[in-house]
N, C-alpha and C positions, 0 to 999 in steps of 0.2 A: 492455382494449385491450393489445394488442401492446407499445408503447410501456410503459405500468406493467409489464411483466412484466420489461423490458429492466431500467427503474431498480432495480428490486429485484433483479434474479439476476446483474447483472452482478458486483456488487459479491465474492459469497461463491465465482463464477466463477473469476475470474481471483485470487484471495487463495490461493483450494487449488493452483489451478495455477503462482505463483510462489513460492511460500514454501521448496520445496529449491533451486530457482536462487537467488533468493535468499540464502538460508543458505550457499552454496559460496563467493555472491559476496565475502559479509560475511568468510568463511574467508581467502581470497583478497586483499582488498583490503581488511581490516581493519572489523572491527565498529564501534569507534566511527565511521568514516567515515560507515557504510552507515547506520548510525542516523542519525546528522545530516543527509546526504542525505536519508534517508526521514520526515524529521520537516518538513522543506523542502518537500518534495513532495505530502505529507499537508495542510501547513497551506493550502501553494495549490490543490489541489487542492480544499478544502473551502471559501475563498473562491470559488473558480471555479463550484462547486456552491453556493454561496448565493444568488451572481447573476446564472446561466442563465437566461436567459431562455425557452428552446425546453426540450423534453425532451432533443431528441439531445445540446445542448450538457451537460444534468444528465446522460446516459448515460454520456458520457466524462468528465465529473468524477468520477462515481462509479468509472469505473475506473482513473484515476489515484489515485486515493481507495486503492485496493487494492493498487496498486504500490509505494504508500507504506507502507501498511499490512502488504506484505509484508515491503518492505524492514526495518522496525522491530522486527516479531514475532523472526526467529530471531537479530537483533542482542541485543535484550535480555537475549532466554534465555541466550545466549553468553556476555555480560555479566556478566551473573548469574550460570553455570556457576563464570565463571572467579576472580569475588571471593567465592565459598565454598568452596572446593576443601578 
């Protein structure tokens, strides 16, 4: 089904394709922010995804899932970059 293919590819979709916006943003307006924001957004997001009910409602949690998930990846790296230098 159409629908299983959405829940599954959305996710590794939209993660490749925000993770350098992301990272400028983090540059931009500060990592720890963007972390905290994107750990926010993760946590509701996987609420939102446990208790969908329809698939579309699971499609879009999974991709807020991923915004989140972007937003965190090149925060941490940064993070981490910058307390082992």
């Amino acid at each position: 089904s159409t629908e299983v293919l959405w829940i599954i590819d959305i996710y590794p979709l939209l993660m490749a394709g925000l993770l350098v916006p992301m990272g400028t943003l983090a540059d931009r307006v500060g990592k720890r922010r963007v972390l905290l924001l994107g750990s926010a957004v993760f946590g509701l997001a996987s609420l939102l995804a446990a208790l969908s009910p329809t698939p579309a409602m699971l499609v879009g949690a999974r991709a807020l899932l991923a915004l989140g998930g972007a937003m965190i990846m090149p925060s941490v790296l940064g993070i981490i970059r910058a307390t082992f230098e």
